[in-house]
C-alpha positions, 0 to 999 in steps of 0.5 A, a space after each residue: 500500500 502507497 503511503 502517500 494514499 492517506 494524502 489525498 483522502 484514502 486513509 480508510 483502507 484497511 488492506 491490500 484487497 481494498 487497494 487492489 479494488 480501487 487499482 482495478 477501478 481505475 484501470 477499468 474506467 479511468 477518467 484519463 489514458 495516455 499513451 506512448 513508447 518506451 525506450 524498447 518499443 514497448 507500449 506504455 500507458 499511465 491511466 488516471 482517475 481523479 478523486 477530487 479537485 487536483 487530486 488523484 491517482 495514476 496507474 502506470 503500466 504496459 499493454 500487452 497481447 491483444 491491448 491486455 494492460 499489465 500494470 507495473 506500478 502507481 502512485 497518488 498525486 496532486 496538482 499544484 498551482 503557478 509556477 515554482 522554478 525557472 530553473 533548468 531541469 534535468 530528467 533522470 530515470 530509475 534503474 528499476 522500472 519506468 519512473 522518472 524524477 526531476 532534478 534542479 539545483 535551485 539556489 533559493 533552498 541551497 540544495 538539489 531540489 529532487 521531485 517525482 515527475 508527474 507527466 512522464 508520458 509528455 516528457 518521453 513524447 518530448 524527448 522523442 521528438 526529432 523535429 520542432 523539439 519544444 523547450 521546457 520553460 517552468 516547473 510546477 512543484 507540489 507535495 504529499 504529507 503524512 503528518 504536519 504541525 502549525 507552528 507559530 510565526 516568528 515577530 519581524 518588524 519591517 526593517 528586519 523583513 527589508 535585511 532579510 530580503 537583501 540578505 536572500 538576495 546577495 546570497 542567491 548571487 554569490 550561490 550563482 558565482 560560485 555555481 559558474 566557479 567564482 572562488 571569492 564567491 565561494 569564500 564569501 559564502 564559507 566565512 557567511 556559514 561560519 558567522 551563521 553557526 557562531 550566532 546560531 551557538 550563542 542564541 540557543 543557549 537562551 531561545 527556542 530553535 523555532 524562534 531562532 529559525 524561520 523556515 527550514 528546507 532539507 532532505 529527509 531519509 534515504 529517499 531523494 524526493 522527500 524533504 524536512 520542511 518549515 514554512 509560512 503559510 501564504 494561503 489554504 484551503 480544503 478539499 474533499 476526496 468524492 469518494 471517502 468523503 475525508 477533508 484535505 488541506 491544501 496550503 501554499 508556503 513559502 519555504 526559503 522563498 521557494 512557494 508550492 502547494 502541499 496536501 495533508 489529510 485534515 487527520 494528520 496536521 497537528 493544529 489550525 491553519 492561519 495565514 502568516 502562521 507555520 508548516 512543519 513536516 516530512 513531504 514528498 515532492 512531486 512536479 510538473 514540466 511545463 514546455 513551450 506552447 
């Protein structure tokens, strides 16, 4: 059983039978069928059944003897809104089945942001593409959690917001130089880390973590696509899935000034969601390619 499935409004189901009648329901009526080639000439499909407004789930497989479909895997989803990154993009497969995942490095979180490619089946038609290749231009970014906690804002006056908007800004900067080989850049950024842990040391020592730190974006585990995050939240609001009838939050945050939309199951977040408050939580990152019209 995915365990993502209790995201989008499936955290009723109780055994594997329940889940193997759900997949067979969706392969039999999907509201969604895609198909293309993969690498070996073989045909593969992704059908899909919504379940709710932006949610659902993909079933990804081969047909096979007289358009009898196999499927090999599938996975819930969630569509985020707007635009996340510009960022050049990078499409690596697994070793292991016909899945694919975004790769980025995004100088606003600092790491390689890593996600769950959500439209493989454009991505492989676009990448066949001999003649009139359209380029990627953005990348929608979305997340799937399991549990979450609202935590209170940290009180900035506005000349603290107008020193931490230009301290993003010059840092972004010296991640770009030091990106393309600039050793000033790269000095700049190691003497910045170290002055970061010696104020860190001395304010822990009397303040709580959260008040030291106002939003948080790290890997998290073995996987490569799930991160430890903290947030503001900018926007939210709530969903039902149409089947189970179970009620959904989706909130917009602001995560080192990277914005994107999570899913959580109302039953998994600790606390009332507000508007400036925060979200913390263990999620995992899918997204979107979007390429020139």
């Amino acid at each position: 059983m995915h365990n993502y499935l209790r995201s989008i409004g499936f955290g009723n189901l109780r055994n594997k039978n329940e889940v193997n009648l759900l997949i067979k329901d969706i392969i039999e009526h999907p509201d969604k069928k895609i198909i293309t080639e993969d690498d070996y000439g073989n045909v593969f499909a992704e059908l899909s059944k919504e379940f709710g407004e932006y949610i659902g789930i993909s079933v990804r497989g081969f047909y096979i003897r007289d358009n009898e479909f196999h499927m090999e895997y599938y996975y819930p989803y969630f569509l985020g809104s707007g635009v996340t990154t510009e960022e050049k993009v990078e499409v690596e497969k697994r070793f292991d089945r016909e899945s694919y995942a975004g790769v980025c490095d995004e100088m606003r979180i600092g790491v390689t942001l890593i996600f769950y490619l959500q439209n493989v089946i454009e991505y492989l038609q676009e990448f066949r593409t001999k003649n009139g290749k359209r380029m990627p231009v953005n990348t929608t970014i979305s997340a799937l959690a399991t549990d979450g906690k609202i935590i209170l804002p940290v009180y900035k006056n506005e000349n603290q917001i107008k020193s931490g908007e230009k301290y993003t800004n010059n840092r972004n900067h010296l991640m770009a130089a030091a990106r393309d080989g600039d050793e000033e850049a790269m000095e700049s950024l190691t003497l910045e880390d170290i002055d970061t842990y010696s104020m860190i040391s001395r304010r822990i020592m009397t303040e709580d973590i959260l008040s030291i730190v106002d939003t948080y974006f790290m890997p998290s585990g073995i996987e490569s696509d799930q991160y430890n995050i903290m947030g503001e939240i900018l926007d939210f609001y709530t969903i039902d899935n149409k089947r189970t009838k179970e009620k959904l939050y989706v909130l917009t945050l602001n995560s080192n000034h990277l914005i994107f939309d999570v899913c959580i199951n109302q039953e998994d977040l600790l606390g009332e969601p507000v508007i400036g408050r925060r979200f913390k939580g263990v999620i995992w990152m899918q997204g979107r390619i979007h390429y020139q019209m």
